[in-house]
C-alpha positions in Angstrom: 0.0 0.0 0.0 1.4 3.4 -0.8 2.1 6.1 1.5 -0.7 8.2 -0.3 -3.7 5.2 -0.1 -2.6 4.5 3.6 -5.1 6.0 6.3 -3.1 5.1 9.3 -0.2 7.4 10.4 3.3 7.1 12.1 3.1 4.4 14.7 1.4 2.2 12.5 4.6 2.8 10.0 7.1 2.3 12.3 5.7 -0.8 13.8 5.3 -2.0 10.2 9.6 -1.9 10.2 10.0 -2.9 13.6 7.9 -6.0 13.5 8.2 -7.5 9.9 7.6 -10.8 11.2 5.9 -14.0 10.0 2.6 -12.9 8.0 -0.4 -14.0 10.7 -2.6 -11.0 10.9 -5.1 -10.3 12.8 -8.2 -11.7 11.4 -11.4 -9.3 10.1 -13.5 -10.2 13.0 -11.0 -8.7 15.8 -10.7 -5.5 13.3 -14.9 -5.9 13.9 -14.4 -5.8 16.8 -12.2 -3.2 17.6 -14.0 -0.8 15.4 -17.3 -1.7 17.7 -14.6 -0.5 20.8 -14.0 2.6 19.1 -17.9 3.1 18.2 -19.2 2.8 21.5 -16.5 4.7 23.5 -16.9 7.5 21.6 -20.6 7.8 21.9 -19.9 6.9 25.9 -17.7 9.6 25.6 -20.3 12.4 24.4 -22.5 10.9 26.9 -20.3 11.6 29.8 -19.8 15.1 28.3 -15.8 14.6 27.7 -16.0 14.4 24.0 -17.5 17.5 21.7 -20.4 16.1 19.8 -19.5 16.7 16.5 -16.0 14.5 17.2 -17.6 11.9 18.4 -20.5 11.2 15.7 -17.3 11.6 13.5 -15.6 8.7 15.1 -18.4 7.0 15.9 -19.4 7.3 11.9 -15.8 6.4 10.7 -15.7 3.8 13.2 -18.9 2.0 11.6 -17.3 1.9 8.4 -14.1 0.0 10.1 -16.6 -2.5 11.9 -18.5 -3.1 8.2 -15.3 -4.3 6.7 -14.5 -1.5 4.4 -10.6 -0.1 5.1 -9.2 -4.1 6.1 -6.7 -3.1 3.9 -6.0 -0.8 6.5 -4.7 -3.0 9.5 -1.6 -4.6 8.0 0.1 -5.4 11.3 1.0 -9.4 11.7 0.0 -10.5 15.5 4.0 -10.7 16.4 4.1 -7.3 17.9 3.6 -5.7 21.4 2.1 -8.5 23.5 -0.6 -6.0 24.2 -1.3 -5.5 21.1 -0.2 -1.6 21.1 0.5 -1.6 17.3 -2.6 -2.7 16.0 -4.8 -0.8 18.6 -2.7 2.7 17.3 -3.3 1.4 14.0 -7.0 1.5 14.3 -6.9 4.9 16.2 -4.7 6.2 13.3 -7.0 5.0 10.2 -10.4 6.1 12.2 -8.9 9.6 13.3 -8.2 10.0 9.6 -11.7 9.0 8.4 -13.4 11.2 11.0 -11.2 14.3 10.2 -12.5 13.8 6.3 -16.1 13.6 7.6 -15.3 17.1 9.0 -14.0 18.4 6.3 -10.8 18.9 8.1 -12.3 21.9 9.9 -10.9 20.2 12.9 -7.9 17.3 12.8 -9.5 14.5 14.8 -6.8 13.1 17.1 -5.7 9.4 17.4 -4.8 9.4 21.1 -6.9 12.8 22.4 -10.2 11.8 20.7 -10.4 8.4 19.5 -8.6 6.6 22.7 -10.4 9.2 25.5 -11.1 7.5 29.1 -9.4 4.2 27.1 -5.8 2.2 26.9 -4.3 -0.5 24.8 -4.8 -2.5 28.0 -8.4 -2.6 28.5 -9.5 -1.9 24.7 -7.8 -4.9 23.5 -8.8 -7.5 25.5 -12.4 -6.3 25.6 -12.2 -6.4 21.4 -11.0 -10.0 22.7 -14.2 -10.6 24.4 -16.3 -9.3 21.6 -14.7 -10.8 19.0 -14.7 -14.2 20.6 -18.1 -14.0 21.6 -19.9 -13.0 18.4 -18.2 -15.5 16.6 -19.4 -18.3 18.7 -23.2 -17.4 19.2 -23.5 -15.9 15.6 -21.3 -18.5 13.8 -19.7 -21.8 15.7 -22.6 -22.3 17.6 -25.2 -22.6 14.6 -23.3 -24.6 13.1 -23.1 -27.0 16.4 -26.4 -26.9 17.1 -27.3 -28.0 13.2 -24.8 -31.0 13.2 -26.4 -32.0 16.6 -29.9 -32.1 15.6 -29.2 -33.9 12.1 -26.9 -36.7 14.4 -29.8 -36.7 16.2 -32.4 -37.2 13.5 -29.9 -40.4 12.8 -30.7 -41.9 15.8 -34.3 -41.8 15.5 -34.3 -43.0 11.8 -32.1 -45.7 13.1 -33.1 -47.3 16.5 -34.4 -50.3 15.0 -31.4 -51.6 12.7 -29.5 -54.1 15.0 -25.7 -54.5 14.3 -23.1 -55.9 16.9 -21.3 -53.6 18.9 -17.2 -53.2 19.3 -15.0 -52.9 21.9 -11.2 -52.6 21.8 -11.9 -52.7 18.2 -13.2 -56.5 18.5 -17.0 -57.7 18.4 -18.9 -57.2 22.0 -22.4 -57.3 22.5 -25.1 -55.8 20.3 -26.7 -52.5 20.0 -28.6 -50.7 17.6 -27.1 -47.8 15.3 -29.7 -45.5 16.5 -28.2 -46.4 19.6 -25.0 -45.7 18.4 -25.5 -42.5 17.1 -27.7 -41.1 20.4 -23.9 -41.5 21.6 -22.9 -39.2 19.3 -25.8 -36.4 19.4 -25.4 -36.6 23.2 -21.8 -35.9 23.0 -23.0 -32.6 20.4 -25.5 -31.8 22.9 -22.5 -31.5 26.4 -20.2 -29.3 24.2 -23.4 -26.8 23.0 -24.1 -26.5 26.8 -20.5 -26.5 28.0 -20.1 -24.0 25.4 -23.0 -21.7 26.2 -21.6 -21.9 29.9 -18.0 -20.7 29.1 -18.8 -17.5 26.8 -21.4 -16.5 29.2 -18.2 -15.7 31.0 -17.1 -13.0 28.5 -19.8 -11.1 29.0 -18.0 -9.0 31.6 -16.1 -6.8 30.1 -12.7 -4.5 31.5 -13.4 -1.5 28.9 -12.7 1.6 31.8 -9.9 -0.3 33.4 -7.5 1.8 31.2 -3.9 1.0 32.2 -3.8 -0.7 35.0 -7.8 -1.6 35.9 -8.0 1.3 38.0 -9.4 3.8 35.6 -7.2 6.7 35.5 -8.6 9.2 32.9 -12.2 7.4 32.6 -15.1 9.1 33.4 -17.3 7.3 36.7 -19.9 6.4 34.1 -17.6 5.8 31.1 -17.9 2.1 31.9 -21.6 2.4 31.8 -21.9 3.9 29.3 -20.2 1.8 27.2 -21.3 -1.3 28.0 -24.8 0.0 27.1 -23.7 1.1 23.8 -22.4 -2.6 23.3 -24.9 -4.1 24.3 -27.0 -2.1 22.0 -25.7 -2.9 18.9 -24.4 -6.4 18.8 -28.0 -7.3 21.1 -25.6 -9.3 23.7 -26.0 -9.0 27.1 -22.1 -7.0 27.6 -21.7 -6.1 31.1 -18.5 -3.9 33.0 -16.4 -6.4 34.9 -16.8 -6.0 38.8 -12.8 -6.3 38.6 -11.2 -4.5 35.1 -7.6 -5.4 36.8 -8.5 -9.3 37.1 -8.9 -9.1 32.9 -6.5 -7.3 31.7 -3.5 -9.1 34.2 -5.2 -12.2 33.2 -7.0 -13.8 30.0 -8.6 -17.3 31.8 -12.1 -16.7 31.1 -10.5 -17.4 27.2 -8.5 -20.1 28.4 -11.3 -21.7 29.8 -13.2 -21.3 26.4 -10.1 -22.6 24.7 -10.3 -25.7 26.8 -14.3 -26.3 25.4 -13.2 -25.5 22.0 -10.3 -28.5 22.8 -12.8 -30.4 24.4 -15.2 -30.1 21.5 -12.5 -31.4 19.1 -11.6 -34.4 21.0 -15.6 -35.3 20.7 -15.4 -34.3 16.9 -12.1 -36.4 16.4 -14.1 -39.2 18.0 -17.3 -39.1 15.6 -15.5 -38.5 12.3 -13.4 -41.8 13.8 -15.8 -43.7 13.7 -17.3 -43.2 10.9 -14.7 -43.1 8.8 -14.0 -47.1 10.5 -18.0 -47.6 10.0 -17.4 -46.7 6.2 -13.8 -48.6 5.5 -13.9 -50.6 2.5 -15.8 -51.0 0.4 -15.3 -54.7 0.6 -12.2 -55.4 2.6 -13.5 -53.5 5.4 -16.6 -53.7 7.8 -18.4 -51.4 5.8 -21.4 -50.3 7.5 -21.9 -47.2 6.4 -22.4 -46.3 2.9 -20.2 -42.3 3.0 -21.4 -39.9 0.2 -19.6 -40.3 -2.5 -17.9 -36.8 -3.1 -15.2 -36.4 -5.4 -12.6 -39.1 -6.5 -10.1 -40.4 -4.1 -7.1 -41.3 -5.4 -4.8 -40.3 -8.4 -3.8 -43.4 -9.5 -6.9 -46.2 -8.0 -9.7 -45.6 -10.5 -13.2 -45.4 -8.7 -11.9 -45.2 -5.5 -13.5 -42.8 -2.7 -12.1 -41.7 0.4 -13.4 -40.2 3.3 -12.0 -36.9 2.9 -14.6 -35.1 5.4 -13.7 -37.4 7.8 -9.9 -36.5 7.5 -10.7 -32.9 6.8 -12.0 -33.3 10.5 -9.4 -35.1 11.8 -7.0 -31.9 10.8 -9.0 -29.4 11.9 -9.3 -31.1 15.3 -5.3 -31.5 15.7 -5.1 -27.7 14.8 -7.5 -26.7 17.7 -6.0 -28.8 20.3 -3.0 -27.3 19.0 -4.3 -24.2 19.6 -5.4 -24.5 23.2 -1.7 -25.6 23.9 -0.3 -22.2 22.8 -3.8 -20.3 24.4 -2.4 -22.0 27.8 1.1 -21.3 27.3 -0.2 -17.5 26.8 -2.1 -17.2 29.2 -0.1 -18.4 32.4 2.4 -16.1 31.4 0.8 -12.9 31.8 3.2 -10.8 34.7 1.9 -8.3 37.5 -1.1 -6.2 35.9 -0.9 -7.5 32.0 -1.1 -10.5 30.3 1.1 -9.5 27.3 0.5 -12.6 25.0 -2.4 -11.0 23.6 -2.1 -11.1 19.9 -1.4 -14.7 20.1 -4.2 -15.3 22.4 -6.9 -14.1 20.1 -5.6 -14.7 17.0 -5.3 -18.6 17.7 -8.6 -18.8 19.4 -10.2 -16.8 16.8 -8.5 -19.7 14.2 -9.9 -22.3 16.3 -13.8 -20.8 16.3 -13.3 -20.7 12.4 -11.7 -23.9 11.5 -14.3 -25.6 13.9 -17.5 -23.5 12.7 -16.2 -23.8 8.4 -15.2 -27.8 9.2 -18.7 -28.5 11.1 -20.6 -26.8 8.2 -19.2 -29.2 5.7 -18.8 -32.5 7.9 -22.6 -31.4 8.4 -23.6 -31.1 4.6 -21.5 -33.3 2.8 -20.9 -36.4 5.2 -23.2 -36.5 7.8 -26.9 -35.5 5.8 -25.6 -38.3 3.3 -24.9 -41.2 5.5 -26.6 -44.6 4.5 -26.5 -47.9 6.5 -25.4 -51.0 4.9 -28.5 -53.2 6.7 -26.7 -56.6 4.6 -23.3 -55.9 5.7 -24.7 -55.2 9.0 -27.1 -58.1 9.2 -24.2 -60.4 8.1 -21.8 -59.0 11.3 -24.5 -59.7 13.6 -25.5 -62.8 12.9 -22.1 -63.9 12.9 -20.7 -62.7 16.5 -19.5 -65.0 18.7 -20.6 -62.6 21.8 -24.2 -63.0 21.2 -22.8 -65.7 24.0 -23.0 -63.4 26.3 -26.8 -64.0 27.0 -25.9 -67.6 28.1 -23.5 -66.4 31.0 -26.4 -66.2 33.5 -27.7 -69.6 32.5 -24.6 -71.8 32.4 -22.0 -69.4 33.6 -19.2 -67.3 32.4 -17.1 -70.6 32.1 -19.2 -72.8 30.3 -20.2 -69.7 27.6 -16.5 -69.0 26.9 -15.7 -72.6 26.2 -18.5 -72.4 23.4 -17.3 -69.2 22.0 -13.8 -70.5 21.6 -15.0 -73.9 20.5 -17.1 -72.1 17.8 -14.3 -70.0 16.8 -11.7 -72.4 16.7 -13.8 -75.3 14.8 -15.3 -72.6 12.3 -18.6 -73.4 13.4 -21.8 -71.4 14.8 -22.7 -70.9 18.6 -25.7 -73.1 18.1 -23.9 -75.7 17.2 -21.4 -75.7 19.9 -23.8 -74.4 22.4 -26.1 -78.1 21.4 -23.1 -79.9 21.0 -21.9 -79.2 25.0 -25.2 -80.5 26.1 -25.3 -77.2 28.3 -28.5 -76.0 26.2 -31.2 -77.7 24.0 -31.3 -75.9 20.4 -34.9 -74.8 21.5 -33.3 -73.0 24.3 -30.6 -71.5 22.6 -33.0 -69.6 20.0 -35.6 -68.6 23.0 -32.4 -66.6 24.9 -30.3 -65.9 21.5 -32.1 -63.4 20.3 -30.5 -60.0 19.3 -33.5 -57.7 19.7 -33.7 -58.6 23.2 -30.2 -57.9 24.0 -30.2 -54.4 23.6 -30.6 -53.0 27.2 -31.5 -54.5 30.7 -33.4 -57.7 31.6 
């Protein structure tokens, strides 16, 4: 960007020389939300009578323009800068100072510092563009998304609770179960992290905007705090509060730790499903096969008319790249010394990542794997019928002893559990068929 396009000014210059590392920026919906900081303090700000008027409906204007995405050119700082984040927050001072002294006509140069960051700092601005950033993205995007998967796993289960198929343990046949009942597993799982997930952002809800520096609130106005948090709450219609403690989240980030740790959490579940379906759907013929997987796009280069199970991997990824995540979100955040946490940057910018990958890998697991997911009832008919722990039901009636002998007999000799179970003289065939019967094996008797 030339000097001439550029909107921002001289700290946003120099930081671009001082930190020309790596090329992670921060993403468009922590500019978002630090345009919706600079919005709502400066209409705080004429409420408390400490801005003029006509400033701060320029800020407030130019500010709304920053917030609709339409100067991201703008913010070309990468995230390995001051751990506060100092650079980027100048940077958006800079570029909406300049777009309110145009609104003005430059009858009256709009200051960065004086006018745009009045009653605010780096410290407390920042981290609450963290909380807003973090939240909107997860009620307005991830958890959509969740809640969608969830109720189509869900619809699974219904559709399917009468199709018997043995179960697995150890990755070797157990007792049976039905593949509704399999997938309730999976919904239920869906169902924890929604509510887990609801719990942990409710968290984020208190904000430190009018902590300034240090939490204390040098050069805020008694109701700045107030004030803003009303103008929040207004426009993104979320329930944003002032923190009882400003000092407690600025020195420390562990309400996003702790959202981090859900986000982990709801990968290792999402690991687990795509898993398991992926083993469901191994094969075609040389696998157990259960599951019929849409058939996308072709799988291999060189294998004609083979398909993979690329959502199922795309998963996978996605979930190694979040737990990933919450490794350098931990790291971050127990580092934080005295009054600041100054791994900020980092902080956002990986859980930001994490909300996205999850919310973009979700939407696609949801519409291209999961809505197209077909039992194999043969396949599945054929496995259960030919389990040796359908044996399991004898235990009670001629003991664990007697019904392990029969299994191994059967699966030594090649033979079926009838056979073996008759043979021993432990069971007449007309009892074996009365107690062997999978339907009535699939809960407590």
């Amino acid at each position: 960007m030339s000097n001439v396009d550029a909107l921002f000014g001289k700290q946003t210059r120099l930081a671009l020389n001082h930190f020309a590392i790596g090329t992670e920026t921060l993403p468009r919906e922590f500019i978002r939300a630090l345009g919706l900081v600079k919005r709502c303090a400066a209409q705080a700000n004429i409420d408390c009578l400490q801005l003029e008027k006509n400033i701060g409906l320029a800020i407030a204007e130019a500010s709304l323009s920053v917030i609709n995405g339409e100067h991201d050119q703008q913010f070309p700082l990468t995230i390995w800068q001051s751990g506060s984040g100092t650079q980027t927050h100048m940077n958006t001072n800079e570029v909406i100072a300049n777009l309110a002294t145009q609104l003005l006509d430059s009858k009256i140069q709009v200051h960065p510092n004086d006018h745009c960051n009045m009653g605010q700092s780096t410290n407390d601005s920042f981290s609450t563009a963290m909380h807003i950033a973090t939240v909107e993205q997860i009620q307005f995007q991830l958890l959509p998304a969740l809640i969608q998967m969830q109720q189509v796993m869900a619809e699974h289960s219904k559709q399917w609770q009468a199709i018997i198929k043995i179960g697995r343990t150890h990755l070797q046949d157990a007792t049976p179960l039905t593949l509704g009942q399999q997938f309730s597993a999976y919904a239920s799982q869906l169902q924890n992290n929604i509510d887990w997930l609801k719990q942990a952002t409710a968290e984020l809800y208190a904000i430190p905007q009018g902590g300034t520096a240090v939490g204390s609130g040098l050069n805020c106005s008694a109701e700045f705090a107030e004030n803003f948090a009303r103008q929040l709450s207004e426009y993104t219609d979320l329930p944003f509060t002032p923190s009882d403690n400003k000092l407690s989240l600025q020195a420390a980030h562990d309400g996003l730790v702790n959202v981090s740790g859900i986000l982990n959490t709801l990968a290792v579940s999402l690991n687990k499903i795509a898993a398991d379906i992926r083993l469901l759907g191994s094969g075609p013929r040389c696998g157990i096969g259960e599951l019929h997987l849409p058939e996308n796009e072709p799988g291999s280069s060189i294998m004609p008319g083979k398909v993979n199970p690329t959502q199922c991997e795309s998963m996978l990824m996605v979930c190694a790249q979040v737990m990933g995540n919450h490794l350098t979100i931990t790291l971050a955040g127990a580092q934080g010394q005295l009054e600041l946490n100054t791994y900020k940057p980092l902080m956002i910018f990986s859980l930001l990542q994490s909300i996205r990958l999850l919310k973009d890998v979700i939407n696609s697991f949801t519409e291209y794997c999961l809505r197209g997911l077909e039992p194999d009832r043969s396949q599945i008919e054929a496995f259960l019928n030919n389990s040796l722990m359908l044996v399991t039901v004898l235990s009670p009636v001629i003991g664990y002893d007697q019904a392990s002998l029969i299994a191994q007999q059967a699966h030594s000799h090649g033979t079926t559990l009838r056979e073996e179970a008759v043979r021993s003289g432990l069971i007449t065939a007309e009892a074996f068929d009365e107690f062997i019967k999978p339907e009535n094996m699939l809960g407590p008797r």
